[in-house]
C-alpha positions in Angstrom: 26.8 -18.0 7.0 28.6 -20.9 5.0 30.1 -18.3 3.0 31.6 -16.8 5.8 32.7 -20.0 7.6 34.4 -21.0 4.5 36.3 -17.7 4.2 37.5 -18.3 7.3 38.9 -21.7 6.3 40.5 -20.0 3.5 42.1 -17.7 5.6 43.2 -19.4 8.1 44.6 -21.9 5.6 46.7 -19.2 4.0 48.3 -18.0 7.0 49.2 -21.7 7.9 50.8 -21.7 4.6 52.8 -18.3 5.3 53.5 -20.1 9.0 55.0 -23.1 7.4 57.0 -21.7 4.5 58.4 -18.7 7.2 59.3 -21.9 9.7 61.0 -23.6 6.8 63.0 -20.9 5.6 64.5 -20.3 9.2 65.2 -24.2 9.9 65.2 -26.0 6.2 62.7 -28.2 7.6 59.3 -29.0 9.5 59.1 -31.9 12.4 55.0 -31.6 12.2 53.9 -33.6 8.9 50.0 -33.6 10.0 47.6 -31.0 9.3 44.9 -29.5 11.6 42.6 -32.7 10.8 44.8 -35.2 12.0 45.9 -35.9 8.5 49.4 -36.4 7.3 50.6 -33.4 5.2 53.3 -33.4 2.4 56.9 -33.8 3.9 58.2 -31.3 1.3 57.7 -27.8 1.5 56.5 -28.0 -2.7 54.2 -30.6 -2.0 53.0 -28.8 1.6 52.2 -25.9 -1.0 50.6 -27.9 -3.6 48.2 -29.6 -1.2 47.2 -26.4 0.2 46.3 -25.0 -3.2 44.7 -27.7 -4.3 42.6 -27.4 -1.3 42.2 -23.6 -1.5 41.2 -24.3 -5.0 38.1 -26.5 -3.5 37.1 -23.7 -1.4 37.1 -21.5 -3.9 34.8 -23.9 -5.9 32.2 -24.7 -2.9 32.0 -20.9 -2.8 31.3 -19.7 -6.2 28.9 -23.1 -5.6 27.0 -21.7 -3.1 27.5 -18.2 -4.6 25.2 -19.2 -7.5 22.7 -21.2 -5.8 21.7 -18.2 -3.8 21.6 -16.2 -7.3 19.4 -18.9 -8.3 17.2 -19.1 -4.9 17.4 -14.7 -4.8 16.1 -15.0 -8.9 13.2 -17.4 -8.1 12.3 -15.2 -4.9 12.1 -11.9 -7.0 10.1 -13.7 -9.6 7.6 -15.2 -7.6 7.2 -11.4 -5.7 6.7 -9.9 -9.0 4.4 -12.4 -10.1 2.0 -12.4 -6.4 2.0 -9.0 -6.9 0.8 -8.6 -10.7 -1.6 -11.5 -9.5 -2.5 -8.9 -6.4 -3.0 -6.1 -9.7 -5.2 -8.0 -11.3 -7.4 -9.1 -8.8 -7.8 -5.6 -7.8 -8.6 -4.3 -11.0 -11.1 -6.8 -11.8 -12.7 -5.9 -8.2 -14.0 -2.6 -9.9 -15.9 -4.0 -12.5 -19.1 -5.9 -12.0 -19.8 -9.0 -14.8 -21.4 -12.1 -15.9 -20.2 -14.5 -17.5 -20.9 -17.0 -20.4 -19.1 -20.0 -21.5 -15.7 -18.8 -22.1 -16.9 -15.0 -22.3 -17.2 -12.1 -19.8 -19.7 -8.7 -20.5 -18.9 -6.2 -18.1 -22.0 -4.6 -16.3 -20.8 -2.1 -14.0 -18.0 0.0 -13.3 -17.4 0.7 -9.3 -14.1 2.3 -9.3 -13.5 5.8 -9.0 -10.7 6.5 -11.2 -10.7 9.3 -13.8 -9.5 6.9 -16.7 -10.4 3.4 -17.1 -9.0 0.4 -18.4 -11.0 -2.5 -18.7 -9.1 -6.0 -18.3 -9.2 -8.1 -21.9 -9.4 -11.1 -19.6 -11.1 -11.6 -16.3 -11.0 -14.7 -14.6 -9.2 -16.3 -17.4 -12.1 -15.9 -20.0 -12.0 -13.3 -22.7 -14.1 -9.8 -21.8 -16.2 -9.7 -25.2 -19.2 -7.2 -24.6 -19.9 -3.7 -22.6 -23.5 -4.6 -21.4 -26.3 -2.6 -21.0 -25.9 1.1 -19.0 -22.0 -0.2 -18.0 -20.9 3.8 -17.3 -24.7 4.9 -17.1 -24.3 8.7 -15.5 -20.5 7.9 -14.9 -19.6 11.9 -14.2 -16.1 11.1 -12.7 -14.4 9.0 -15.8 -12.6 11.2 -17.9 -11.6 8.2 -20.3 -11.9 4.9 -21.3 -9.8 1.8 -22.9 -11.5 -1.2 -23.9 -9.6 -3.9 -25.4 -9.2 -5.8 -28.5 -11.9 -8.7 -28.5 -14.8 -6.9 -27.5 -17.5 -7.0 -29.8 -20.2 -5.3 -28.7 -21.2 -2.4 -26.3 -24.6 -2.0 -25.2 -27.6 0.6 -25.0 -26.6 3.5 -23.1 -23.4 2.1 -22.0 -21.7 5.6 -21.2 -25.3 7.6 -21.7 -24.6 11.0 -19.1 -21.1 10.4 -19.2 -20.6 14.0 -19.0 -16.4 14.1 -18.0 -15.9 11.5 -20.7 -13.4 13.3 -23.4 -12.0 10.2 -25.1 -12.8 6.5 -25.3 -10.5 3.8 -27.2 -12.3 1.4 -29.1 -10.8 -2.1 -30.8 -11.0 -2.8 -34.6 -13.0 -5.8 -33.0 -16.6 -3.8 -31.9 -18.9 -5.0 -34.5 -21.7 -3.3 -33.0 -22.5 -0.6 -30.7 -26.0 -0.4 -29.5 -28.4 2.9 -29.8 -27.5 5.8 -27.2 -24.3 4.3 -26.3 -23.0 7.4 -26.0 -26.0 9.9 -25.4 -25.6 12.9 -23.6 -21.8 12.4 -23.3 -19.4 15.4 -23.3 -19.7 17.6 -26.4 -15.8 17.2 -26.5 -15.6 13.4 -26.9 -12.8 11.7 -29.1 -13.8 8.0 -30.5 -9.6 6.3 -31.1 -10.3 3.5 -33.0 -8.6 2.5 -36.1 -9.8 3.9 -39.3 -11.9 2.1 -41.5 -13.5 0.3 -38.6 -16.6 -0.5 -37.7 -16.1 2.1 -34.1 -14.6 4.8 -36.8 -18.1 4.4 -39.1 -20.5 4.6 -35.5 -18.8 7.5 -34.5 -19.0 9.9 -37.6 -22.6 9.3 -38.4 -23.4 10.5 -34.7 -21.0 13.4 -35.2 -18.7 12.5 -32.7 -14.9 13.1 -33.8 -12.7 10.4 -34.0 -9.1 9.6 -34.1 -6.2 7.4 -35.2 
C-alpha cells in the first residue's frame, strides 16, 4: 500500500510538472508560486523543474527503501517457513523410532514406522544416536532397507533377526561391534554398504553376507 500511495505522488507530481512547463510555454510565466502543500515553489521555470526532481528523486529513494525492507521481511518469512517445517520433519521422523536415552547418547529400541526404507536420524533430541539396541527391527517384514549413521557404535542382538524384505543395510565406518544374530534369518539377498576395511565389512564376510563399497 505505501508503494502505491507513493506512485501516485510520483505521478501526480509529474503531470503537475507537464501542467506547469505547458502553462509557461503559452504565457512566459506562472502567477501561482505555491505548491499543493501550501509551500512556496521556485519562481523560475528551471528552478520549478529542479525542485520537482529533487523531490521525485526522494520518492524514488523512499521506494527502493521500502522495496528492500519487504525483500528483507519476504527473506526472513521464507526462512523461518523452511526452518518450522524441517523442525516439523524431524519431529516426525523421530516419532517412528522408540529410544532411551543416556547422558548425551540415544540407542534406538524400536522402529514404528511403516516405510519400506529407513533412515535412522544421527541426532535425536539434540544427543547423538550411538547404538541399535536389542531386537530394534525384530521380525520387521516390511523394511526393504536400512541407513544408519556415522556415530553409531554398536547394534544389538537380533537387531534385524526375521527381517525377511531387508536387501541392503548401510553401516558407518563407526560400528565397532555388532552383537550375535544381528542379522539372523534375514533375506538370503542382503547387501552390508559399509566401507571397506571396517569393522561392519569384517562382520559381514565371516557370516557370508555380501557386502559393498
Amino acid at each position: 500500500m505505501k508503494i502505491k500511495k507513493l506512485l501516485c505522488v510520483l505521478l501526480a507530481l509529474l503531470l503537475s510538472v507537464c501542467a506547469s512547463c505547458a502553462f509557461i510555454g503559452e504565457e512566459g510565466s506562472t502567477t501561482d508560486n505555491s505548491d499543493q502543500n501550501g509551500t512556496d515553489a521556485p519562481a523560475t521555470d528551471a528552478e520549478r523543474l529542479a525542485y520537482y526532481e529533487n523531490l521525485v528523486t526522494s520518492l524514488q529513494a523512499e521506494i527502493l527503501a521500502i522495496k528492500a525492507e519487504l525483500h528483507a521481511t519476504k527473506t526472513e518469512y521464507e526462512n523461518r517457513i523452511e526452518e518450522m517445517e524441517s523442525e516439523k520433519n524431524d519431529t516426525a521422523q523421530q516419532a517412528e523410532f522408540t529410544y532411551t536415552v543416556s547422558g548425551n547418547s540415544v540407542t534406538v529400541t524400536a522402529y514404528n514406522g511403516k516405510s519400506v526404507s529407513v533412515q535412522i536420524p544421527a541426532l535425536i533430541d539434540g544427543k547423538a544416536v550411538t547404538a541399535i539396541g536389542d531386537k530394534t527391527f525384530l521380525n520387521n517384514t516390511t523394511v526393504q532397507s536400512v541407513v544408519i549413521p556415522e556415530g553409531v557404535k554398536t547394534v544389538g542382538w537380533f537387531a534385524f533377526s526375521g527381517c525377511v524384505s531387508l536387501g541392503a543395510v548401510s553401516l558407518p565406518s563407526s560400528v565397532e561391534s555388532i552383537s550375535y544374530g544381528a542379522f539372523e534369518n534375514c533375506n538370503r539377498a542382503l547387501t552390508v554398504f559399509c566401507p571397506a576395511g571396517s569393522y561392519a565389512e569384517s562382520y559381514a564376510r565371516s557370516y557370508g553376507i555380501a557386502t559393498a563399497n
